[in-house]
C-alpha positions in Angstrom: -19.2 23.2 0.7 -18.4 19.4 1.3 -17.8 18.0 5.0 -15.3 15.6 3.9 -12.9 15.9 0.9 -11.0 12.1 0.6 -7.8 12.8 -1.3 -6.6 9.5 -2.7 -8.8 6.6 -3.4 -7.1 3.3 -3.4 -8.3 1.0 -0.7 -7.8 3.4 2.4 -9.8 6.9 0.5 -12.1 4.4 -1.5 -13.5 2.4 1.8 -13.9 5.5 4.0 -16.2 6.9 1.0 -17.9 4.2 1.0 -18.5 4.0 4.7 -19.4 8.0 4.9 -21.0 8.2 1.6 -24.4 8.6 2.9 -23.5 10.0 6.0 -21.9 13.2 4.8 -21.2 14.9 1.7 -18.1 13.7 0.3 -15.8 14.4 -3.1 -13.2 11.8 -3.2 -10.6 12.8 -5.9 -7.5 10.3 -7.3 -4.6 10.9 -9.9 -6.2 7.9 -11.3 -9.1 7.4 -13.3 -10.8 4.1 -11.9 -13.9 4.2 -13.6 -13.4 4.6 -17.0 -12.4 1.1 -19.3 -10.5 2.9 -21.5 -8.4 5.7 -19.5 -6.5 8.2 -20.9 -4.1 8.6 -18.4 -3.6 5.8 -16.1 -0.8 4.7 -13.8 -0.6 1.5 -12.5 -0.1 1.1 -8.7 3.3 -0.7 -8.5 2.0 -3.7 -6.2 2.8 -7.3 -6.1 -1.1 -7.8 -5.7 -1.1 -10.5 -2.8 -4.0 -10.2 -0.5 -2.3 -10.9 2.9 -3.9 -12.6 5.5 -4.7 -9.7 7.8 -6.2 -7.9 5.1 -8.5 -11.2 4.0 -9.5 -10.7 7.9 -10.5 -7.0 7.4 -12.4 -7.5 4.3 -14.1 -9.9 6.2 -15.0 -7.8 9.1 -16.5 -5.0 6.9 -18.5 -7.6 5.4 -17.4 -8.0 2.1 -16.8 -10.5 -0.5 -14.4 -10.0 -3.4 -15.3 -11.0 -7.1 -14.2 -13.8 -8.7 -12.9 -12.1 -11.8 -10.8 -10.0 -9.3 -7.9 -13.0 -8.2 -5.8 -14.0 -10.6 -4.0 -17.4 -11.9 -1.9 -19.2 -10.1 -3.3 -19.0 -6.7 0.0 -20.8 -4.6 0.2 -21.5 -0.8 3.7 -21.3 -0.4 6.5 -18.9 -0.4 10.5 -19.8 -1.1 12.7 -18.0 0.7 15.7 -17.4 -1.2 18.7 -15.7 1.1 21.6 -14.9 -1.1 23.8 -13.2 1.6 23.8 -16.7 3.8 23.2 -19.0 0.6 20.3 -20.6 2.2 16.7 -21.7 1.1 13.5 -23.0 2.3 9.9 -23.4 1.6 7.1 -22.1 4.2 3.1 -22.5 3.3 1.6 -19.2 3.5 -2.1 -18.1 2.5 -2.3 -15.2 -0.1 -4.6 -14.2 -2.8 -3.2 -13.4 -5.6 -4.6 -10.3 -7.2 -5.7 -7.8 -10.2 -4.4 -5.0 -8.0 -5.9 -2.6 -10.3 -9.3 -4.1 -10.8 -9.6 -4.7 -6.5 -9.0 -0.7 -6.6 -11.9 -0.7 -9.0 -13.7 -2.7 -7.2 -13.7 -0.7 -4.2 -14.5 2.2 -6.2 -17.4 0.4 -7.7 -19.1 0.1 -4.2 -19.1 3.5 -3.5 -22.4 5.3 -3.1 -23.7 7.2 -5.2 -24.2 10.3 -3.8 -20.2 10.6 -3.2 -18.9 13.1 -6.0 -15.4 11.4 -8.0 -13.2 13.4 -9.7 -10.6 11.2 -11.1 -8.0 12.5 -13.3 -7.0 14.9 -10.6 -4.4 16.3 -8.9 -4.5 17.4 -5.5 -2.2 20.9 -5.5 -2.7 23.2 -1.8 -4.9 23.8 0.9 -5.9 26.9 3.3 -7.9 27.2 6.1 -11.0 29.1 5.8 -13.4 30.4 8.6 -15.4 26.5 9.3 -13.2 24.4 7.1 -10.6 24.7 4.4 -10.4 25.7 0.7 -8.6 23.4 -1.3 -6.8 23.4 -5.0 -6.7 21.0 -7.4 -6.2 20.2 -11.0 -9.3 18.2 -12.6 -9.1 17.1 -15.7 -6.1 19.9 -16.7 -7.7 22.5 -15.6 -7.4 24.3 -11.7 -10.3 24.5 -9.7 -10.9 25.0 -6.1 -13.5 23.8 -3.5 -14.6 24.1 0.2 -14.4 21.5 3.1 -14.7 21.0 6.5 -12.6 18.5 6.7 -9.9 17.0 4.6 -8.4 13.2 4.4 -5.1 12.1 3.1 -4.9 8.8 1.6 -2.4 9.9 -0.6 -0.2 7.1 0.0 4.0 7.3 1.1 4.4 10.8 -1.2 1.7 12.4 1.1 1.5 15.8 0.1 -1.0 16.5 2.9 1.0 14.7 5.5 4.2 16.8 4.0 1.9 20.0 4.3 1.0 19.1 7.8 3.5 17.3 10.0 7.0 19.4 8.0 8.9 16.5 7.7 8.8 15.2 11.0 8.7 11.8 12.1 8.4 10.5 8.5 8.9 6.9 7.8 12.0 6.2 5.8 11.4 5.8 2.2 12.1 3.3 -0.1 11.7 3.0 -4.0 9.7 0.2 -4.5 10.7 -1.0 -8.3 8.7 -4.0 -10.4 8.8 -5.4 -13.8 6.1 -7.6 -15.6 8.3 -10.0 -17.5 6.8 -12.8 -19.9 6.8 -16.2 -18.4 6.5 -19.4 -20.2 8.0 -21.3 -16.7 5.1 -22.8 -14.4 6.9 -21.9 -10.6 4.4 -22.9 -7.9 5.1 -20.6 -5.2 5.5 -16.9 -4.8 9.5 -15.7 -3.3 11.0 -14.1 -1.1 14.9 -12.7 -1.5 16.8 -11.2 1.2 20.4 -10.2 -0.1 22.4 -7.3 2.2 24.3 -6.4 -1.2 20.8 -5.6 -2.7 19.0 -3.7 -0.3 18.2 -4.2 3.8 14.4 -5.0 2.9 13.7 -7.6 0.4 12.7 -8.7 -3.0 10.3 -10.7 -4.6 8.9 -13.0 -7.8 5.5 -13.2 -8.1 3.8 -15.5 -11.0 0.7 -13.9 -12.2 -0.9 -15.3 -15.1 1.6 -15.2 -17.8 4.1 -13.2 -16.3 6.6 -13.0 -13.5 6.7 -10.0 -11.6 10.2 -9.1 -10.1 10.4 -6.3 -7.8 12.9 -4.6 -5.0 12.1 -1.8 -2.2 15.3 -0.4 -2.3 17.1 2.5 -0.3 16.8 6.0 -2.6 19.8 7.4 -4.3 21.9 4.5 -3.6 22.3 3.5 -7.6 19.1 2.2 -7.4 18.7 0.7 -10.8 21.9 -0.6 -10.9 20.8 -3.3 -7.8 18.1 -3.8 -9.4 19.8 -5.2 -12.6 22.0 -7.0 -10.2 19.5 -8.6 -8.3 18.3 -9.8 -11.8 21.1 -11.0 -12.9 21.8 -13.1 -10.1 18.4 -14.3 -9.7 18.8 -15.5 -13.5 22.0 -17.7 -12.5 20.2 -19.4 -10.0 17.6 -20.5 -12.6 15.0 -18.2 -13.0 14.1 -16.2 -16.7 12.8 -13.2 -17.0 11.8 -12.7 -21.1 10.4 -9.9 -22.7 9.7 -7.1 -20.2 6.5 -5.9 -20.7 6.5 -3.0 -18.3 8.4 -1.0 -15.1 6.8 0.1 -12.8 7.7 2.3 -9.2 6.4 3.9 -6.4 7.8 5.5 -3.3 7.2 3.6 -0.1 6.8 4.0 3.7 9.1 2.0 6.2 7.8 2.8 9.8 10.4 1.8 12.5 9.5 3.8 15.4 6.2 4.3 16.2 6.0 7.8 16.3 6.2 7.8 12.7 2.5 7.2 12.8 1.1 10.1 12.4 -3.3 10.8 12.6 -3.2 14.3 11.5 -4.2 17.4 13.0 -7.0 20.0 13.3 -9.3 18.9 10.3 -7.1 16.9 8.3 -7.2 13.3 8.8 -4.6 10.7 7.5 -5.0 7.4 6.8 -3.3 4.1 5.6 -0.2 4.5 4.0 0.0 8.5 4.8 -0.4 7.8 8.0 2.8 5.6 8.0 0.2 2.7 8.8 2.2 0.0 6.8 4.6 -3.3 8.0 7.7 -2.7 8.3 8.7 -5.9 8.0 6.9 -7.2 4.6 5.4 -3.7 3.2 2.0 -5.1 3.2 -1.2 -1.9 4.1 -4.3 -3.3 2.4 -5.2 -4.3 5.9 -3.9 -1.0 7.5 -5.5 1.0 4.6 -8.9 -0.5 5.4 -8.7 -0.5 9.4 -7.5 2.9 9.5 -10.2 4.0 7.4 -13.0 1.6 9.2 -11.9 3.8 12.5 -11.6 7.2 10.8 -15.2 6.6 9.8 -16.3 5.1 13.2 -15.1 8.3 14.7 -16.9 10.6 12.6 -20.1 8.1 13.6 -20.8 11.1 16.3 -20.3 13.9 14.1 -17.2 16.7 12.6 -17.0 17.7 16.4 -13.8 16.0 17.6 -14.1 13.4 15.5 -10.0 13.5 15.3 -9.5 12.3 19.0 -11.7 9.8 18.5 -9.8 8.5 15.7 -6.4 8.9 17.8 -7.9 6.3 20.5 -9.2 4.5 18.2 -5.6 3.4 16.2 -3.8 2.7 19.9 -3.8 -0.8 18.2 -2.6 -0.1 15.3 0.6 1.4 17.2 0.8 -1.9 19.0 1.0 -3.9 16.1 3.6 -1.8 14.2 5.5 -2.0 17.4 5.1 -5.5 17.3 6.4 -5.7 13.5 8.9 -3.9 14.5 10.3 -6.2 17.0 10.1 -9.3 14.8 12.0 -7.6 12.2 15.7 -8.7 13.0 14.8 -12.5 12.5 13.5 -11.5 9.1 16.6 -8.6 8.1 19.2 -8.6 10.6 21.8 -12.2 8.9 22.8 -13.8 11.4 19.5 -13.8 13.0 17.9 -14.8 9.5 20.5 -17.7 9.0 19.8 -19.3 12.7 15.8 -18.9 11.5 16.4 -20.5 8.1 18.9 -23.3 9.3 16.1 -24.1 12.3 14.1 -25.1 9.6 11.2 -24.1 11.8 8.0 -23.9 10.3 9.1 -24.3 6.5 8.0 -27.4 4.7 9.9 -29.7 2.0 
């Protein structure tokens, strides 16, 4: 019988295991297998790998320092901002890291404590509720098993199955396919970009360098001939000068788009969501490190006092949370609504030459 069982453990799962770990007994289970070097199975999370600002800040507040061998080449303070519906560009300095998205998940896996039980390579499948807790099913390691909890966490990211289980479809974000291919590079480009093109999609694109490669990825709309923008935005991000040789890999992943605030969604009963499940992500640059690791940081503070309403706790706790998204939300037209971008960019406030 566990008291907490984490499903998911990128940044949100991995840090509340960490910060619970010796607290309670936790088994924190991932698709993934983020311990082993050589992994039999392993799915890369489709990520640009920037470390935003607000999530620098919350590393920072839970005291932490990342390794060295974690950031990657180039590290570049600025962003071009390429809008293709308006035919307009400029330059703005902005302060990411840039990342080994898979070795930072590692890395948070690393520092969890000992006593939490991983079982990667599995597949989280159902849950019931049992007199004190739940039973849950999963598959570990190809085979279906079961366990006991008193409570359960989603971290499962914007395919939630808990938050489907729990909340049936209500108030979820809209979802977007986030696509990303690691091309060769031999080009050095010294800044990360930004695309914004209406014909493409009503989010935004981007180009990150990253060692020897360029990264080009979309979030795009589902089942609106997804692929096919996506080999349009390539090709006309190849006639404006940029080259994108030998593709390496694809990668893609579903993501959350919260614009309303009630899309935010804590759980109920026993089960806890956080980060990404919880719709805690921007909605205006797609960014939840730093919401993966505050919601977390509160989920954890609210079981400080014990199992015993330990979820509203956590529901006061992420009132600011709310206010930020809504906040997001409301800066979002000068980023996506045209008109309002092409006043912005033409301003030339802010960007640099």
């Amino acid at each position: 019988m566990y008291d907490v069982v984490i499903v998911g453990s990128g940044p949100a799962g991995a840090n509340l295991a960490r910060l619970i770990g010796d607290k309670y007994k936790v088994l924190l289970i991932d698709k993934r297998d983020l311990e082993s070097q050589n992994p039999k199975n392993f799915a890369n999370k489709c990520c640009g790998g920037l470390l935003a600002p607000d999530a620098q800040k919350m590393i920072a507040k839970l005291g932490l320092g990342i390794p060295k061998d974690i950031l990657v080449d180039p590290q570049l303070f600025a962003v071009r901002a390429i809008d293709l519906t308006n035919n307009l560009e400029r330059l703005y300095q902005r302060f990411y890291f840039n990342m080994d998205r898979e070795k930072f998940d590692r890395w948070l896996v690393s520092i969890v404590p000992t006593g939490v039980d991983k079982k990667f390579n599995s597949f989280f499948k159902n849950f019931a509720e049992i007199p004190g807790g739940y039973e849950i099913g999963y598959i570990y390691n190809g085979q279906e098993t079961s366990t006991k909890t008193r409570v359960i966490v989603g971290a499962d990211g914007a395919f939630s199955k808990l938050r489907k289980f729990i909340s049936k479809d209500i108030n979820i974000p809209e979802k977007y396919i986030s696509i990303q291919e690691w091309c060769e590079s031999p080009d050095y480009i010294p800044y990360f970009t930004a695309i914004f093109d209406e014909e493409i999609s009503d989010f935004y694109s981007w180009v990150i360098p990253k060692e020897n490669y360029l990264l080009l990825g979309a979030a795009l709309r589902p089942r609106e001939n997804t692929r096919e923008k996506y080999n349009l935005l390539k090709t006309k991000l190849t006639q404006i000068g940029f080259n994108f040789h030998n593709k390496i890999k694809t990668e893609g992943a579903y993501i959350y788009r919260p614009k309303k605030v009630s899309q935010f969604y804590v759980g109920r009963d026993g089960i806890a969501l956080v980060g990404e499940a919880a719709g805690a992500i921007s909605p205006s640059s797609a960014e939840g490190i730093s919401y993966a690791l505050k919601s977390s940081l509160y989920l954890a503070q609210s079981l400080e006092d014990g199992i015993d309403g330990f979820l509203d706790r956590y529901k006061q706790k992420v009132k600011d949370i709310k206010v930020n998204l809504l906040i997001k939300n409301l800066k979002s037209p000068a980023m996506y609504n045209p008109l309002l971008r092409q006043l912005a960019m033409k301003s030339g406030l802010q960007s640099i030459k």
